[in-house]
C-alpha positions as CSV (number, residue, x, y, z in Angstrom):
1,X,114.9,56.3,70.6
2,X,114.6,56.8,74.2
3,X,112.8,59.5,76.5
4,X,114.0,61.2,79.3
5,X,113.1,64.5,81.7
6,X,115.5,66.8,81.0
7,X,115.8,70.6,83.5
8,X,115.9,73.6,81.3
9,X,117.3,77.0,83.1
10,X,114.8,79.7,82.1
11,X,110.8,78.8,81.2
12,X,108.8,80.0,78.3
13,X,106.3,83.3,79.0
14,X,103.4,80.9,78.0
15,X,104.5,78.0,79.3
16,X,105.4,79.6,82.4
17,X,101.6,81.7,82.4
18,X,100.2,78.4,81.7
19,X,101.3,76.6,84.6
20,X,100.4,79.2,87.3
21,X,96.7,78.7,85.4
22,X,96.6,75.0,85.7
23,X,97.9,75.4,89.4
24,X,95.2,77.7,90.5
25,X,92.8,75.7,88.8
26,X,94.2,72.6,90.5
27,X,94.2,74.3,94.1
28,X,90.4,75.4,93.9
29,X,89.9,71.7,92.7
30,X,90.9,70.8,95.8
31,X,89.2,73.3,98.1
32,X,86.2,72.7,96.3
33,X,86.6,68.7,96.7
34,X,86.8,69.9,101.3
35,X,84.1,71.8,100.8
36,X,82.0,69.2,99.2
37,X,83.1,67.2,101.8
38,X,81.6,69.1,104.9
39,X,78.0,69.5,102.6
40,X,78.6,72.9,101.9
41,X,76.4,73.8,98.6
42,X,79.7,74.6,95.9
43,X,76.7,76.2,93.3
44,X,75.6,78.5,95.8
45,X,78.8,79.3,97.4
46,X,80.4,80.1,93.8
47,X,76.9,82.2,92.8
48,X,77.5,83.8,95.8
49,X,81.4,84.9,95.7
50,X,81.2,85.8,91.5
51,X,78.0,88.3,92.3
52,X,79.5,90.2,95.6
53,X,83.3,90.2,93.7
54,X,82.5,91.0,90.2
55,X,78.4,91.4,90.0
56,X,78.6,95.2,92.1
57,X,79.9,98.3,91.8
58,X,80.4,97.8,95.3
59,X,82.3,94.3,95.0
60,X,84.6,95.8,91.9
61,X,85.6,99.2,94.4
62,X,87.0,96.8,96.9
63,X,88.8,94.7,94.7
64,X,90.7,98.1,93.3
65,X,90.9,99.1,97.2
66,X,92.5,95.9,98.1
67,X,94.5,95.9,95.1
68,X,96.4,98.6,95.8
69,X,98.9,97.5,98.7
70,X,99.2,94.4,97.4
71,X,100.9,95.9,94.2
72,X,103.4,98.3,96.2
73,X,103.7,95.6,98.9
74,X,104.9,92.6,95.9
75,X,106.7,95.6,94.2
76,X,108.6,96.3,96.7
77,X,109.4,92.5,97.5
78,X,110.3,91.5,94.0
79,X,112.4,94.3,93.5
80,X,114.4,93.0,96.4
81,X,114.6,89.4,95.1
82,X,116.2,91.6,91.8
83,X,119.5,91.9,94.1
84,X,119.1,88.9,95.0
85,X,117.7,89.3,98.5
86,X,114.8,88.6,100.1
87,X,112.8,91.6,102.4
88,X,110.0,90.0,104.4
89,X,109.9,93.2,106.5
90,X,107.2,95.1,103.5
91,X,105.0,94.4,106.9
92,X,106.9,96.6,109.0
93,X,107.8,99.1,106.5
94,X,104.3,99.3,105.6
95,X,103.4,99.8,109.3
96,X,106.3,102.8,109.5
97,X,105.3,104.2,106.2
98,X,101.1,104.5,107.9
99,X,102.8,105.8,111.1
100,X,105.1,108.8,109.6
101,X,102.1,109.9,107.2
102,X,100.0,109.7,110.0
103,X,102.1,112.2,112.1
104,X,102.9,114.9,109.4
105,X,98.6,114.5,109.0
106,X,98.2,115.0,112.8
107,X,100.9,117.6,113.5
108,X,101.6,119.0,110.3
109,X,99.4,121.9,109.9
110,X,98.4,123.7,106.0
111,X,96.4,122.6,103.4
112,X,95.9,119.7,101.4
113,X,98.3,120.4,98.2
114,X,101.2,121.2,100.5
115,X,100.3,118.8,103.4
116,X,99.8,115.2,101.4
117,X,102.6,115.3,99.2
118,X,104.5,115.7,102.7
119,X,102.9,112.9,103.7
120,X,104.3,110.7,100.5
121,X,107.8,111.8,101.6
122,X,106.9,110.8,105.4
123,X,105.3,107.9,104.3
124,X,107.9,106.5,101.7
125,X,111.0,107.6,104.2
126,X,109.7,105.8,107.1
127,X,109.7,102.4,105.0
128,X,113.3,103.4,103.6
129,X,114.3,103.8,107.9
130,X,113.0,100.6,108.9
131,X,114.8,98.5,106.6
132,X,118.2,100.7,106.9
133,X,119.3,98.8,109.8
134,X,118.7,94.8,108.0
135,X,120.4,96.9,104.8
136,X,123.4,97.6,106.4
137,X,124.0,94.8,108.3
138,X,123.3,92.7,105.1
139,X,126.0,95.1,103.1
140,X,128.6,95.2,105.4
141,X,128.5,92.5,108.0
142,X,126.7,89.5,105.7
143,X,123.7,89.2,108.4
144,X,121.0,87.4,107.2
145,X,117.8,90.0,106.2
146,X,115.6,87.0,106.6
147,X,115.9,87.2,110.1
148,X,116.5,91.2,110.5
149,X,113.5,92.2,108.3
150,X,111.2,89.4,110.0
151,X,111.9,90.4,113.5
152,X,111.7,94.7,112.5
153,X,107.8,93.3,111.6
154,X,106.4,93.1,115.3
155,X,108.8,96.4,116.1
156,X,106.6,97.9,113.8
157,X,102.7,96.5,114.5
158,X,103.1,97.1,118.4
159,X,104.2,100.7,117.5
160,X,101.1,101.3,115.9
161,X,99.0,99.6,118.5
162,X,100.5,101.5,121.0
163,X,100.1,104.6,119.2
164,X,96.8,104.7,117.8
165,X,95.9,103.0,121.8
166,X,97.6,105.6,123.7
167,X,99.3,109.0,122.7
168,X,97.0,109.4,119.4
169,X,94.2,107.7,120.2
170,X,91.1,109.6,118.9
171,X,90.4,112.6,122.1
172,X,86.5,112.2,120.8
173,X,86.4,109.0,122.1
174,X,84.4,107.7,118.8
175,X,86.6,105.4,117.4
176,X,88.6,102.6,119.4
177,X,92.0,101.7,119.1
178,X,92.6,104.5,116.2
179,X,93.2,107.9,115.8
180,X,91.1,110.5,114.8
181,X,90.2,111.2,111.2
182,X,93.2,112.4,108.8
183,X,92.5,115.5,108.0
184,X,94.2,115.0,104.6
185,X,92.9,112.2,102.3
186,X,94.4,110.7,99.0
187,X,91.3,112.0,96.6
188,X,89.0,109.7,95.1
189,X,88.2,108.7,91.5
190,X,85.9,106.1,91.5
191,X,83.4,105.4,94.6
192,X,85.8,104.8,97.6
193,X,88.8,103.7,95.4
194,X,91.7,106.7,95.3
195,X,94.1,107.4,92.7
196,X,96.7,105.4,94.8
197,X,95.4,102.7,92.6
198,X,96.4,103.9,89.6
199,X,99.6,105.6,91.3
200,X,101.0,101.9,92.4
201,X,100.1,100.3,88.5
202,X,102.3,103.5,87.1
203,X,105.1,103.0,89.3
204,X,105.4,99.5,88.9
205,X,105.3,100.1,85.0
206,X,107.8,102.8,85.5
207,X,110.1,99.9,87.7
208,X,109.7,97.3,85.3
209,X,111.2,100.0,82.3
210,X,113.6,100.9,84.7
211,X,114.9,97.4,85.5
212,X,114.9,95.7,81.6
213,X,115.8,99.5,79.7
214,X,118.5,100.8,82.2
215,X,122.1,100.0,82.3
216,X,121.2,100.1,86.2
217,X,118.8,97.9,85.8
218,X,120.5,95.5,84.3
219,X,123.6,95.6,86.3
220,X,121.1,95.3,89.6
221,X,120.0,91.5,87.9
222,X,123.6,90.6,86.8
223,X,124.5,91.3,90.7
224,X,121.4,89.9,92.2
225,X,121.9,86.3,89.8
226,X,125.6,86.3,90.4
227,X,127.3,88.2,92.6
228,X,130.8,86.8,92.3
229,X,130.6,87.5,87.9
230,X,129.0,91.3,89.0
231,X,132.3,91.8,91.3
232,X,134.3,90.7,88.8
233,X,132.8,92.7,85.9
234,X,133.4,95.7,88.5
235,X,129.7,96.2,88.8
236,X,129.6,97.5,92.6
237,X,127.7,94.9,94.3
238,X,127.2,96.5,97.9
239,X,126.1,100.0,96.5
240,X,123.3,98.5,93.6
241,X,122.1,96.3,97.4
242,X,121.8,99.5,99.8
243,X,120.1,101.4,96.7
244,X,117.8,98.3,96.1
245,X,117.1,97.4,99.5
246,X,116.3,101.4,100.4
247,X,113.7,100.8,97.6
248,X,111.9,98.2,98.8
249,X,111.5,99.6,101.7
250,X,110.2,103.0,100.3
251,X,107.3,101.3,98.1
252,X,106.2,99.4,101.5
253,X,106.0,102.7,103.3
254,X,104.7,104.1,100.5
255,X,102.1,101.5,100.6
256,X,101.7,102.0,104.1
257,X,100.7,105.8,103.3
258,X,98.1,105.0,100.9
259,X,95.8,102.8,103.4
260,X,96.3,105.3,105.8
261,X,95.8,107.9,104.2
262,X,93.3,106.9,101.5
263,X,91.8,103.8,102.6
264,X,91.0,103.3,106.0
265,X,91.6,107.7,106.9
266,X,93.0,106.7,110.3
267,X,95.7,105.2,111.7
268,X,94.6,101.6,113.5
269,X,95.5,98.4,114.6
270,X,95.9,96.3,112.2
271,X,95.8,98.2,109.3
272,X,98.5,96.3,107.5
273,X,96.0,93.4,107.3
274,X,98.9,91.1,106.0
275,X,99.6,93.4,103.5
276,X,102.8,92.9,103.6
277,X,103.4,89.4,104.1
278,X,101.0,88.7,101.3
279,X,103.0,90.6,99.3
280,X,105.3,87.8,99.4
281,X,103.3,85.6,97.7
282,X,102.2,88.4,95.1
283,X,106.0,88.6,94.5
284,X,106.3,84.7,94.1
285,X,103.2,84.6,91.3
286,X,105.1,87.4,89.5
287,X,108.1,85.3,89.0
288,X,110.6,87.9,88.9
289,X,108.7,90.5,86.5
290,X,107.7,93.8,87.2
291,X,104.3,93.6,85.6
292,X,103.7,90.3,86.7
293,X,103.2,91.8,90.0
294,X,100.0,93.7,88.7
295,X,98.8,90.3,87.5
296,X,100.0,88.6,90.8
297,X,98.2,91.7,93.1
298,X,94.9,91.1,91.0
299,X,94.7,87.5,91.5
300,X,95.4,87.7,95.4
301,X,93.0,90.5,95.6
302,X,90.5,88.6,93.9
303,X,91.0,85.8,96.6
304,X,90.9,88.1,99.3
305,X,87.8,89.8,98.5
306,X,86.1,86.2,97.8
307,X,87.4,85.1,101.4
308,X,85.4,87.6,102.6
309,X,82.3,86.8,100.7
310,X,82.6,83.0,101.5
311,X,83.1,84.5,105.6
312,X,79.5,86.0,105.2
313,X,78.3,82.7,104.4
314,X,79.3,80.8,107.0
315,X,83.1,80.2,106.4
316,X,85.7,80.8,108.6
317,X,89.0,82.3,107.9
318,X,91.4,79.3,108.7
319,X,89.6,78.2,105.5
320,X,90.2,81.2,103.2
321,X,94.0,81.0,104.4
322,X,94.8,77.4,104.1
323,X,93.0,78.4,100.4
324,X,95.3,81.0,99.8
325,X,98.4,78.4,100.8
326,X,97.1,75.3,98.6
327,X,97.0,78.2,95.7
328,X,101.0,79.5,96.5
329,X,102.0,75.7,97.2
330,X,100.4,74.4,93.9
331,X,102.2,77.8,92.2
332,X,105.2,77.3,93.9
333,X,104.8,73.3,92.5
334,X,104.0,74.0,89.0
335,X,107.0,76.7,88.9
336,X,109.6,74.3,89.1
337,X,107.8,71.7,87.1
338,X,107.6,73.8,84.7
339,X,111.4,73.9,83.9
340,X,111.3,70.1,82.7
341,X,110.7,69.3,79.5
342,X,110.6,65.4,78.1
343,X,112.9,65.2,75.3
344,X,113.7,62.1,73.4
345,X,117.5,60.8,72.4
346,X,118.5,58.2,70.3
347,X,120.0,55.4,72.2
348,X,123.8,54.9,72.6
């Protein structure tokens, strides 16, 4: 009998759960090995983290406030990688999606019930225009949305520094660098956290049945993994992109919306917060699953929240993001390790 490593083409749920676990573990091995290293106390710096993350009501609101982009922001990456294309705009959509809530808020007079849902339209249509242009030029003229959807992320932060700096910058004079108080706000359920929360797990359940249930769906994953067989089986190719792509772009503004809107009540600089590029990662931990988003939005939710913890002590953020990198290059790792299996054969 002889052994050798042999690739497989699709994992095992718990094989493939399993090795994101060990791979996490592996990665906090390792930070916790550096911060040894520089004589930080690890018992007090974990005490720390586990009692301001899961030990207050306080901790627990901003992990479901956190939470909440990341889940549209992954969403609406992974449901991109579906087609078989990647949007690293959710960023910038995000960032149009805050800034057309924002106006219909500012400008938009009438009350709440008529206003905010206004605002969902605004806020889920400006995502769908910034990625129109990368859609198109993807569909019909094969360009790269790497590059397009990248580049449409500045476009879209300076817009909303220069807004919330100059036209609508607060007339009170009270806040700096945003604009006044919305004065329409996504109601509350629990403390500070707003039933966006709730609103992004639904319609990422509601994607995930639509995607494995659907005759769409499942032409959308026949075209994304191979376009050529999707052409040839007649499945239209181009429309099941612009449909897809439109999508994505939609939950990123939609996204957007909510932190406006529900979170922060103001449109500011930097109110993405990397919302959208960490949504990348999100969609990387899910793997290509719907609900593995939820899972993948919790996890970097709970390492965002303990970055901040860990900055109160002492640490500085260069730390929490090379953390958050050993943790998506250890995932990223294990993910293709985890399609080898030793097998034995008998000798020839």
């Amino acid at each position: 009998m002889a052994i050798r490593i042999q690739r497989v083409p699709s994992e095992s749920l718990a094989g493939g759960v399993a090795a994101r676990l060990v791979a996490i573990v592996l990665a906090l091995v390792v930070a916790a090995i550096v911060f040894a290293f520089t004589g930080a106390d690890l018992g007090k710096l974990g005490s720390h983290v586990l009692k301001s993350t899961f030990g207050s009501r306080f901790g627990l609101m901003d992990l479901g406030l956190i939470m909440t982009p990341l889940t549209l922001t992954g969403l609406a990456v992974m449901i991109a990688l579906k087609v078989g294309a990647w949007n690293i705009g959710a960023e910038g959509q995000f960032c149009a999606g805050a800034f057309a809530a924002t106006a219909v808020a500012l400008f938009v007079p009438g009350p709440n019930v008529v206003v905010l849902p206004l605002m969902f339209v605004a806020g889920a249509l400006g995502g769908m225009i910034w990625i129109l242009i990368p859609t198109l030029a993807r569909a019909y003229a094969d360009v790269s949305e790497l590059i397009t959807t990248l580049l449409l992320n500045f476009v879209g932060v300076l817009l909303i520094y220069y807004v919330a700096t100059g036209p609508w910058l607060d007339p009170s004079g009270v806040s700096f660098a945003s604009t006044a108080r919305l004065p329409h706000d996504v109601p509350s359920f629990w403390g500070d956290v707003h039933w966006g929360l709730p609103l992004a797990i639904l319609l990422t359940i509601a994607v995930a049945a639509v995607l494995n249930f659907t005759r769409w769906g499942y032409e959308v994953r026949i075209a994304g993994s191979n376009p050529n067989a999707a052409r040839y089986a007649a499945i239209p190719f181009r429309r099941h992109l612009i449909v897809v792509m439109l999508m994505s772009g939609a939950i990123a503004g939609l996204a957007g919306m909510l932190e406006a809107a529900g979170t922060a009540h103001r449109l500011q600089g930097g109110i993405s917060n990397n919302f959208g590029y960490i949504g990348i990662m999100v969609a990387v931990l899910a793997r290509g699953s719907a609900i593995g988003v939820i899972a993948g939005a919790a996890l970097m939710a709970i390492i965002l929240k303990s970055g901040i913890s860990l900055q109160t002590q002492g640490v500085n953020i260069s730390t929490v993001l090379a953390i958050t990198g050993l943790i998506l290059f250890f995932t990223a790792l294990a993910d293709e390790l985890s399609h080898y299996r030793i097998v034995r054969t008998k000798e020839a």
